[in-house]
C-alpha positions as CSV (number, residue, x, y, z in Angstrom):
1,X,51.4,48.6,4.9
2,X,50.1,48.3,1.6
3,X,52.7,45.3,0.9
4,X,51.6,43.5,3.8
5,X,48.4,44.0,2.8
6,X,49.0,42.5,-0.4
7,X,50.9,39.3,0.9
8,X,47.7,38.7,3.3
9,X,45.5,38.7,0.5
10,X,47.8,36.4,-1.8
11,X,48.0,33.6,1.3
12,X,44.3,33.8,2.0
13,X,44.1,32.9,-1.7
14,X,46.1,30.2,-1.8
15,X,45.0,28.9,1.0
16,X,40.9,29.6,0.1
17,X,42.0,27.7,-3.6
18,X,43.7,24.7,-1.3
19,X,40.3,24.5,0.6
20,X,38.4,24.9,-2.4
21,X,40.6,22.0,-4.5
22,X,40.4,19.4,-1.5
23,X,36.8,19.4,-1.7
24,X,36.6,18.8,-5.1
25,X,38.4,16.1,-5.2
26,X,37.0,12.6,-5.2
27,X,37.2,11.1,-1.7
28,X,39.3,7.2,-1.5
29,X,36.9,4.3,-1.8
30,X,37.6,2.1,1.3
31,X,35.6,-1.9,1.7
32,X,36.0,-3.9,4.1
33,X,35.8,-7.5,3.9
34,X,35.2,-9.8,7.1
35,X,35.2,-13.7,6.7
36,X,35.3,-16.3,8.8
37,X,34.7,-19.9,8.4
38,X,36.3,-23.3,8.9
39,X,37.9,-21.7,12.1
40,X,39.8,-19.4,9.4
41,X,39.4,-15.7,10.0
42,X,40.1,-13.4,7.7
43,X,40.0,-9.5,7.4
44,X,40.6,-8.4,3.8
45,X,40.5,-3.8,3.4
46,X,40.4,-1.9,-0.2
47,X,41.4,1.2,-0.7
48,X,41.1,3.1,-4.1
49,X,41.1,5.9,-6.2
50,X,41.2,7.2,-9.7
51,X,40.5,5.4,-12.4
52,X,41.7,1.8,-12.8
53,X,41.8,-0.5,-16.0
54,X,42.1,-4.0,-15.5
55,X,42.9,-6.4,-17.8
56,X,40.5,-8.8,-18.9
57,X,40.5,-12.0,-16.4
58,X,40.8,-9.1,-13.6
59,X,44.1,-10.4,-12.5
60,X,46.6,-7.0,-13.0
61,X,45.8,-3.3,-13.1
62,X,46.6,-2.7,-17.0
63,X,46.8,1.3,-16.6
64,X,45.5,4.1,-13.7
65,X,45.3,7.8,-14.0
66,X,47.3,10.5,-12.7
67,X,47.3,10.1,-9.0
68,X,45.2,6.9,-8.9
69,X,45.9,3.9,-6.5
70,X,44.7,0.8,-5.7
71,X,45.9,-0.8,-2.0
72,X,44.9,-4.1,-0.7
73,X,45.7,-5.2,3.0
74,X,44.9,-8.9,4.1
75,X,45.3,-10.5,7.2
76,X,44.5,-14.4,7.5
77,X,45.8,-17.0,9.8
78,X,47.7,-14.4,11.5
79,X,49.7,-13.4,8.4
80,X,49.3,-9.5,7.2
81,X,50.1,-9.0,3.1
82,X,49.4,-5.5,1.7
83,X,49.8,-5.0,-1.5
84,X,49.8,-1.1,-3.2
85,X,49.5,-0.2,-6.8
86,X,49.9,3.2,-7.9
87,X,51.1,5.0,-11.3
88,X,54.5,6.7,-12.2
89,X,54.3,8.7,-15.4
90,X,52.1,6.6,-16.9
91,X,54.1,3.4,-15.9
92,X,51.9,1.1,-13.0
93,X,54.1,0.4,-10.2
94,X,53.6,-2.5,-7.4
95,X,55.1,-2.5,-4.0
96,X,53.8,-6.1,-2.0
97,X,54.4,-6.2,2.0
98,X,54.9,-9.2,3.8
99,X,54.0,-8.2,7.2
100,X,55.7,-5.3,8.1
101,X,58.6,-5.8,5.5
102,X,58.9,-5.2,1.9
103,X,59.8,-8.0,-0.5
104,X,59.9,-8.4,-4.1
105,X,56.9,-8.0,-5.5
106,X,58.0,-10.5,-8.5
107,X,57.1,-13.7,-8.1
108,X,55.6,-14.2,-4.8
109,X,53.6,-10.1,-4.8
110,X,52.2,-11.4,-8.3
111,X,50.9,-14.9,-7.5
112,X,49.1,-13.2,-5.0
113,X,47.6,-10.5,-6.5
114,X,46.6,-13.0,-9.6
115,X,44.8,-15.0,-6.1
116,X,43.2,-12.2,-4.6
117,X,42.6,-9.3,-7.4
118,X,39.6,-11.3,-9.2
119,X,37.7,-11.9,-5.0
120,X,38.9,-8.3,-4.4
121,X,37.2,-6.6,-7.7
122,X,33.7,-8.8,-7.1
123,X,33.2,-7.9,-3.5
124,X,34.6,-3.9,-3.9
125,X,32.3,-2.5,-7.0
126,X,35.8,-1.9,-8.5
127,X,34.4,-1.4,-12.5
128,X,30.9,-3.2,-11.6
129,X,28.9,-1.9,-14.6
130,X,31.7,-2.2,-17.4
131,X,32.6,-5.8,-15.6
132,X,28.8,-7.2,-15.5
133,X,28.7,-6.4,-19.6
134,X,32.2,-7.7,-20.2
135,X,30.7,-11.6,-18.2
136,X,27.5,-11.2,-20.0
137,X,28.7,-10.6,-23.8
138,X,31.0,-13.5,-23.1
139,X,29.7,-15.8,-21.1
140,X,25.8,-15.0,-21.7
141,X,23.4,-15.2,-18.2
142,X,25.1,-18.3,-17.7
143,X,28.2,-16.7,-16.7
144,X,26.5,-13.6,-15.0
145,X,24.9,-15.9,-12.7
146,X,27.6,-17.9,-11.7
147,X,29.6,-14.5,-11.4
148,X,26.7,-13.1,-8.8
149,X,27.0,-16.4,-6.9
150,X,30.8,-16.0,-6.2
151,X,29.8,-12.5,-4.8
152,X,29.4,-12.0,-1.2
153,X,27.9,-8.7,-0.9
154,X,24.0,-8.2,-1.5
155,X,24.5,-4.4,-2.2
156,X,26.7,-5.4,-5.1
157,X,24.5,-8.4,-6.2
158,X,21.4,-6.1,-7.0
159,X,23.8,-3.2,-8.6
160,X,25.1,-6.3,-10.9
161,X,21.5,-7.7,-11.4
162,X,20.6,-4.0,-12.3
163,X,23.3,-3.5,-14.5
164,X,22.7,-6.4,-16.5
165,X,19.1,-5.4,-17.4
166,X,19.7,-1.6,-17.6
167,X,22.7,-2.7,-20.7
168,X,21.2,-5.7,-22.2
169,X,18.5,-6.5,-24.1
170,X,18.0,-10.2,-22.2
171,X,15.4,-12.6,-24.7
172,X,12.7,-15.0,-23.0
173,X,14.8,-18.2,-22.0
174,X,17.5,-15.5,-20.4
175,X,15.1,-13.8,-18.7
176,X,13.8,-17.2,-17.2
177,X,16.7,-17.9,-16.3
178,X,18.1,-15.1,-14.2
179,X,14.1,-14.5,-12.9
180,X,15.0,-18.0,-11.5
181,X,18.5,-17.4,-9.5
182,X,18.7,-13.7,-8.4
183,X,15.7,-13.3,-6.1
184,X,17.7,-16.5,-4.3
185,X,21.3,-14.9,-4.2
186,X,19.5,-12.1,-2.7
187,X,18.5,-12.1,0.9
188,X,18.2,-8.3,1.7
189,X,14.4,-7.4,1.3
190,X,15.5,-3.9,0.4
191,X,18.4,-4.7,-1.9
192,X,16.0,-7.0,-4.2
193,X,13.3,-4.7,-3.7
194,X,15.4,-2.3,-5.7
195,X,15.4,-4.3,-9.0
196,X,11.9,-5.2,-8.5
197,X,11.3,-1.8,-8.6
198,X,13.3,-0.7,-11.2
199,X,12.9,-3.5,-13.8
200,X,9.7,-5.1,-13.6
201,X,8.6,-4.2,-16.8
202,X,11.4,-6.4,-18.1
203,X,9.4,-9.3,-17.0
204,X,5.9,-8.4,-18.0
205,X,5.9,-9.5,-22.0
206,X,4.2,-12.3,-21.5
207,X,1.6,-14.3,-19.2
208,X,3.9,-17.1,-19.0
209,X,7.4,-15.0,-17.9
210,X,4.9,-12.7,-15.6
211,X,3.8,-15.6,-13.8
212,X,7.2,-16.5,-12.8
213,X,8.1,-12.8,-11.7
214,X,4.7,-13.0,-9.6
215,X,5.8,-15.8,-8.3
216,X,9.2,-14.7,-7.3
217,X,7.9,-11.8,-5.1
218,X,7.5,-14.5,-2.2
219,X,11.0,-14.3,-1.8
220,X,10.3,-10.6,-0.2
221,X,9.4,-10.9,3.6
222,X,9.5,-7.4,4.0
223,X,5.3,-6.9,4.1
224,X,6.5,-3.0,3.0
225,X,9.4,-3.5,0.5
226,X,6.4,-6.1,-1.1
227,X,3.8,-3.0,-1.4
228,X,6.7,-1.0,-2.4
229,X,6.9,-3.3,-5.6
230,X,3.7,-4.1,-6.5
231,X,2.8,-0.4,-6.6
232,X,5.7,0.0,-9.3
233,X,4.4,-2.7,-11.2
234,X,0.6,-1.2,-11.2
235,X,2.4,2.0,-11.5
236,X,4.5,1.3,-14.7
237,X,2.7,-1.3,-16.6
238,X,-0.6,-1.2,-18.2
239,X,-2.0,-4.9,-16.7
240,X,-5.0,-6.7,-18.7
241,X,-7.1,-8.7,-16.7
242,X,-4.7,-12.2,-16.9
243,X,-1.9,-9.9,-15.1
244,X,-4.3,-8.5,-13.3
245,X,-5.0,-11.4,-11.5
246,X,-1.9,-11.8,-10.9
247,X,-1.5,-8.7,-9.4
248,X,-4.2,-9.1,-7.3
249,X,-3.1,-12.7,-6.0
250,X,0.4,-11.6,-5.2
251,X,-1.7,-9.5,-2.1
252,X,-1.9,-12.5,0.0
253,X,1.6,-12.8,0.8
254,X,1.2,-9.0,2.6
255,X,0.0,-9.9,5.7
256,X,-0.4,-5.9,7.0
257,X,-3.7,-5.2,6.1
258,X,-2.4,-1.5,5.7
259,X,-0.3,-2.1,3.5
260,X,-2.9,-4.1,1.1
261,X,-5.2,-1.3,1.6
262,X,-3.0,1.0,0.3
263,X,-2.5,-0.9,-2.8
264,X,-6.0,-1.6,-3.0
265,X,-6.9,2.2,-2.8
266,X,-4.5,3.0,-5.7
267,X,-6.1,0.4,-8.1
268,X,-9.2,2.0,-7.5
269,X,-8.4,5.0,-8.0
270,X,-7.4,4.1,-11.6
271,X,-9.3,5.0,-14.4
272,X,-8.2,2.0,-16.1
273,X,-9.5,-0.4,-13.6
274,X,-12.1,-2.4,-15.3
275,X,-15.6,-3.9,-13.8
276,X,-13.9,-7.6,-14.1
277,X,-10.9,-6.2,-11.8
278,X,-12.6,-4.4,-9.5
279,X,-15.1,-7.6,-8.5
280,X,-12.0,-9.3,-8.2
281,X,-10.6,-7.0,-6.3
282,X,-13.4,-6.8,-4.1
283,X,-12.8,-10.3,-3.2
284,X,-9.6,-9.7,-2.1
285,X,-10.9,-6.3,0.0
286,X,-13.1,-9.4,1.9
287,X,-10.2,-10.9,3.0
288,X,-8.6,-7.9,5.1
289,X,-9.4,-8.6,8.8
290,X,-9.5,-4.3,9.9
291,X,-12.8,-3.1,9.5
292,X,-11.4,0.6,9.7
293,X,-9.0,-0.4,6.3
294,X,-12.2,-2.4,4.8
295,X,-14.9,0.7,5.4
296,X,-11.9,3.2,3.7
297,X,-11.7,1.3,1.0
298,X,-15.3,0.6,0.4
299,X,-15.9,4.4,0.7
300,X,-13.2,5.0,-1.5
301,X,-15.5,3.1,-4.2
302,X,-18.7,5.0,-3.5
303,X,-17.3,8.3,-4.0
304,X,-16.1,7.5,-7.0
305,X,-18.2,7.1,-10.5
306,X,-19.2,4.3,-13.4
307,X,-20.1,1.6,-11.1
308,X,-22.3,-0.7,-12.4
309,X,-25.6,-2.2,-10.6
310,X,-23.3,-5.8,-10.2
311,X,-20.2,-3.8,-8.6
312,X,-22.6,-1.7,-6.2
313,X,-24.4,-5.1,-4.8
314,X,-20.8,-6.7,-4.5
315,X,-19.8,-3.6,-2.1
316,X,-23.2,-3.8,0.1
317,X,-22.5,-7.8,0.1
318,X,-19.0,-7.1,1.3
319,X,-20.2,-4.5,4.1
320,X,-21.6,-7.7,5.2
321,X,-18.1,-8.8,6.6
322,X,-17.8,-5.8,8.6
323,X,-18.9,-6.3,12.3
324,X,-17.9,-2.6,13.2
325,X,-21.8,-0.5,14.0
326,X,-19.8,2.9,13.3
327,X,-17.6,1.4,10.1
328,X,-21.5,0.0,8.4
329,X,-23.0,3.2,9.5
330,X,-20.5,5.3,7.6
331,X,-20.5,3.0,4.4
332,X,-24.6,3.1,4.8
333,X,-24.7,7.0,4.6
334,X,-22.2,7.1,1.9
335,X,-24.3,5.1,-0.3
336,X,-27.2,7.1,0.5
337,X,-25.4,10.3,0.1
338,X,-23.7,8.9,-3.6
339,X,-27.7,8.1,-4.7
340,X,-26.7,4.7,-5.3
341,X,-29.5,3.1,-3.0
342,X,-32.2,2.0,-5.6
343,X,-35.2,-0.4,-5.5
344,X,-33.6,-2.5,-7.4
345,X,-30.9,-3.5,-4.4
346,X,-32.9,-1.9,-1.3
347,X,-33.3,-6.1,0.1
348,X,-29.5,-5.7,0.2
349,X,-29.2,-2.8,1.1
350,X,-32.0,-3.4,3.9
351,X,-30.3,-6.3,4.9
352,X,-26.8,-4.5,5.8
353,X,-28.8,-1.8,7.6
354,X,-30.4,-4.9,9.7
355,X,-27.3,-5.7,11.0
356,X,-26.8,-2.2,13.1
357,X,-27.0,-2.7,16.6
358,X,-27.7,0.8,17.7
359,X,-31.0,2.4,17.8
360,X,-29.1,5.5,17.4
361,X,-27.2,5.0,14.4
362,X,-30.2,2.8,12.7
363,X,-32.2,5.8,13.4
364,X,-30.1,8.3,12.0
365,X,-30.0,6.4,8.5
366,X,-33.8,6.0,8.1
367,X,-34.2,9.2,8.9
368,X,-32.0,10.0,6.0
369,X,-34.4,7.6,3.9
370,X,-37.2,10.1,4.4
371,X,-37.1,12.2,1.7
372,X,-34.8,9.7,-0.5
373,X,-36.4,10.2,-3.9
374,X,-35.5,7.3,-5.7
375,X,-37.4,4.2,-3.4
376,X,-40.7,6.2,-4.9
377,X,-44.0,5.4,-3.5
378,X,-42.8,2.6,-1.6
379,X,-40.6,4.6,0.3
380,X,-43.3,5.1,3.4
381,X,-43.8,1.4,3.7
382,X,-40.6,0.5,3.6
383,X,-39.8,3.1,6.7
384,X,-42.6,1.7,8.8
385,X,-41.6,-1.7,8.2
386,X,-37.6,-1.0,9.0
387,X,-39.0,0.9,11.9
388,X,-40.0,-2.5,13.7
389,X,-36.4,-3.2,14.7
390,X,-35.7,-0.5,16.4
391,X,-35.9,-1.2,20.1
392,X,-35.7,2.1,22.0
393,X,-38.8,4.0,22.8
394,X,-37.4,7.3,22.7
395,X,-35.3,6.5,19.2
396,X,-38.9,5.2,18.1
397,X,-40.5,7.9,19.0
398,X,-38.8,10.5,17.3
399,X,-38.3,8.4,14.1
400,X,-42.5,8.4,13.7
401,X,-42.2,12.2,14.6
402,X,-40.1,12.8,11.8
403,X,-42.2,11.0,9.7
404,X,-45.2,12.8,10.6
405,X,-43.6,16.8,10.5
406,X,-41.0,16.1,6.8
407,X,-43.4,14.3,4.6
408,X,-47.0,15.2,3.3
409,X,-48.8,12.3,4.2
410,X,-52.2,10.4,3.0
411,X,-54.9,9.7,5.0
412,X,-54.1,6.0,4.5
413,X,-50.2,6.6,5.4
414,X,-51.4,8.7,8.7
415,X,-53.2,5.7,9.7
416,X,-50.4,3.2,9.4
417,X,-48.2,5.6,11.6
418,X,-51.1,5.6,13.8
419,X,-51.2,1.4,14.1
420,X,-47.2,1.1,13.9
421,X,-46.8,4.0,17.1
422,X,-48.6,1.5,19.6
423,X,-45.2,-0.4,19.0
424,X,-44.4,2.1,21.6
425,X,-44.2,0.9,24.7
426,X,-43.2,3.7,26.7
427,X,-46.7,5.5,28.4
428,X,-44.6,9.0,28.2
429,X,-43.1,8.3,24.4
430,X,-46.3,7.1,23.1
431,X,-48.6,9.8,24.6
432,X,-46.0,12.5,23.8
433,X,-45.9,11.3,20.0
434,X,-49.9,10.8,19.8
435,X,-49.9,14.9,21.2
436,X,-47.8,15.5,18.1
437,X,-50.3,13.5,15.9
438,X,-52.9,14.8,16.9
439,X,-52.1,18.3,16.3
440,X,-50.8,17.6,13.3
441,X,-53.6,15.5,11.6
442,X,-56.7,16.2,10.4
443,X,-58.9,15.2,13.5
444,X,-62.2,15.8,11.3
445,X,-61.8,12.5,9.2
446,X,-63.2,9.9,11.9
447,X,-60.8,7.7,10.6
448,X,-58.2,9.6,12.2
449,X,-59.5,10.3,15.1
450,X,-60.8,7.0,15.7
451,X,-57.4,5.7,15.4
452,X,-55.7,8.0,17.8
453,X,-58.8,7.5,20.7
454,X,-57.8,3.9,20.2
455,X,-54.3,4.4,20.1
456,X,-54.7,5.4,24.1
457,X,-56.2,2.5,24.6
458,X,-52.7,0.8,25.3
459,X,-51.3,3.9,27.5
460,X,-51.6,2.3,31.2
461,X,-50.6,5.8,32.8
462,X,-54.0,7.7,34.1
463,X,-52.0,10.6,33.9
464,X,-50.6,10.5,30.2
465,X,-53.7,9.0,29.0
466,X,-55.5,12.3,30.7
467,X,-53.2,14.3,28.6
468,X,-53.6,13.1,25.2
469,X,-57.4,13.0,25.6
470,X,-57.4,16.5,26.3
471,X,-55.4,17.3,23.5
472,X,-57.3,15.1,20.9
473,X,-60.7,16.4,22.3
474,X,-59.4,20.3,22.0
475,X,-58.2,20.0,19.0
476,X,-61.1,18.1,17.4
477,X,-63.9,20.9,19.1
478,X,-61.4,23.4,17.5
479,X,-61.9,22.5,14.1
């Protein structure tokens, strides 16, 4: 038992160390190749593994490692060719198929590997990185270029542009030069995206070279993959303002406002923003058509700190270009809530506030203005005044209300509210608000109370007019 035992463990072993071996090993590398132009098809398959050494024009396999192969399979113009390259004890062996048979592989296998080994290396990633260095310290960008134009595959075309600038030190001129061919040889958004990414800093030295990287990014139609980039280059590289601009201009070919929002939120979020990029910034927030993305933004800015009096009347200006009543009403109160309203910009900011349709929401925000501190004396004036475009009796009404129960008014300011509530033209809202005032106020200064008698005067209703006497005459025997 104990035996059998023992030979059940020992097979379990070897078969756990089998498992364990197979998936460590590297898995075969298999690209296929489709073509077909000139009413010539052709259907070209790699397989690989191991290590290969080529020689230097990438015509022959020089050397592979224990176990390594290399297999080609072609079929064009109804013809099949496969050739398979392998190693035995260290010496490379070549077997070249004809269709189904097996010929000698000298001199027909060769001639056709010399053909097809250089096409078959480009378009596999068969020693990419060690191949793109090899073209550039020989042929300079020059040859790289010409190289990445012979190469069908995008994929491969950004690993070799990536390559390039991940082993090379490139100067100006070659820099020009290659900023000038790969976006072109490139049509996948994503695939170019990924240098962009990457590398940008490599073309950031100079006003001259940015400029033609800035440029370059048109060549992205991809409105995300674009964002994607220019939040790298904000990201990685400290811009001054010349770069800056160019930053900023490289926006307009994003046509999701989102997506320009986005950006434009995580410039301003930057310390190192300055008050020069952040009015030009501000020009480009003008431009997004959502007033949801344009309010965000704008109360992005008012939250945050070390705006100057110019970059606080360039945001009310810009609220202008919102149309939404809810979007202005939230910027409004965030600039009242941030303390940022002043006398200084309180035309502005009045003329923003103007351009609220609803009583409601117009209301609401000079009822906030009540017991706003910084707009000083004036502040009671200015309420009255604003108080003319509001439309609604009952939103009148209880605007004048609050203005009579939160502040601590002057016999002077009690009779403007007085003169400014026969704006009312309701008989119930006016009588109802003249009750209030007249238990509020001091009915024994005749001024006062001469105000308020005359007041009725314009309430038409028997019945509410009845009501407020009695209250104005109570109240006045009372005291």
């Amino acid at each position: 038992m104990k035996k059998l035992l023992l030979f059940i463990t020992l097979i379990f072993a070897v078969l756990l160390n089998a498992t364990f071996s197979s998936l460590a090993a590297e898995p075969d590398k298999e690209v296929s190749i489709t073509r077909n132009s000139n009413w010539n098809f052709e259907k070209l398959k790699i397989s690989t593994n191991g290590d290969l050494t080529f020689n230097d024009n990438y015509t022959d396999v020089i050397s592979l490692s224990e176990d390594a192969y290399l297999k080609i399979s072609m079929v064009s113009f109804g013809m099949k060719r496969k050739l398979y390259i392998s190693s035995d004890e260290g010496r490379v062996v070549y077997r070249y198929f004809e269709g189904s048979k097996e010929i000698n592989f000298e001199p027909k296998g060769r001639e056709w590997m010399k053909e097809i080994l250089p096409d078959v290396i480009r378009n596999s990633g068969l020693d990419l990185e060690n191949r793109v260095n090899k073209i550039y310290q020989k042929k300079g960008v020059t040859g790289f270029l010409s190289e990445l134009e012979e190469t069908d595959s995008d994929y491969y075309r950004s690993k070799m542009v990536s390559y390039l600038l991940k082993n090379n030190e490139l100067k100006k001129p070659e820099l020009q030069s290659l900023l000038r061919e790969f976006p072109y040889r490139i049509n996948s958004d994503y695939e170019l995206s990924q240098i962009y990414k990457k590398y940008n800093s490599a073309f950031l030295v100079d006003m001259e070279l940015s400029t033609e990287f800035f440029n370059s990014l048109e060549e992205l139609s991809s409105d995300y993959e674009l964002s994607q980039v220019l939040k790298s280059v904000y990201k990685l590289n400290d811009l001054d303002n010349g770069k800056f601009s160019l930053f900023i201009g490289a926006f307009d070919e994003i046509s999701s406002d989102y997506e320009k929002s986005n950006l434009m939120k995580l410039a301003l979020n930057d310390d190192r923003l300055t008050s020069e990029q952040l009015t030009e910034l501000l020009e480009q927030v003008e431009d997004l058509s959502s007033d949801y993305e344009k309010s965000q933004i704008i109360k992005s800015l008012l939250r945050g700190h070390g705006l100057s009096t110019k970059n606080i009347n360039d945001i009310i200006r810009l609220s202008h270009s919102i149309s939404s009543d809810y979007e202005i009403t939230q910027i409004v109160n965030s600039i009242i809530e941030s303390g940022m309203l002043n006398k200084a910009n309180l035309d502005l900011f009045n003329e923003l506030v103007e351009e609220i349709s609803s009583d409601y929401s117009y209301t609401g925000i000079l009822k906030d203005l009540i017991e706003y501190e910084k707009l000083g004396t004036e502040r009671f004036d200015f309420l009255l005044e604003a108080s003319e475009n509001i439309s609604s009796n009952y939103e009148l009404s209880r605007f004048y209300h609050e203005l009579l129960y939160r502040r601590e008014l002057s016999i002077d300011q009690q009779l403007s509210l007085i003169e400014k509530a026969r704006n009312i033209s309701s008989n119930y809202e006016l009588a109802k608000f003249l009750m209030e005032a007249s238990q509020k106020m001091d009915l024994d200064n005749d001024k006062i109370y001469e105000a308020l008698v005359n007041a009725t005067q314009d309430i038409s209703s028997e019945y509410e007019y009845g009501k407020v006497m009695k209250v104005i005459y109570t109240h006045r025997k009372d005291r």
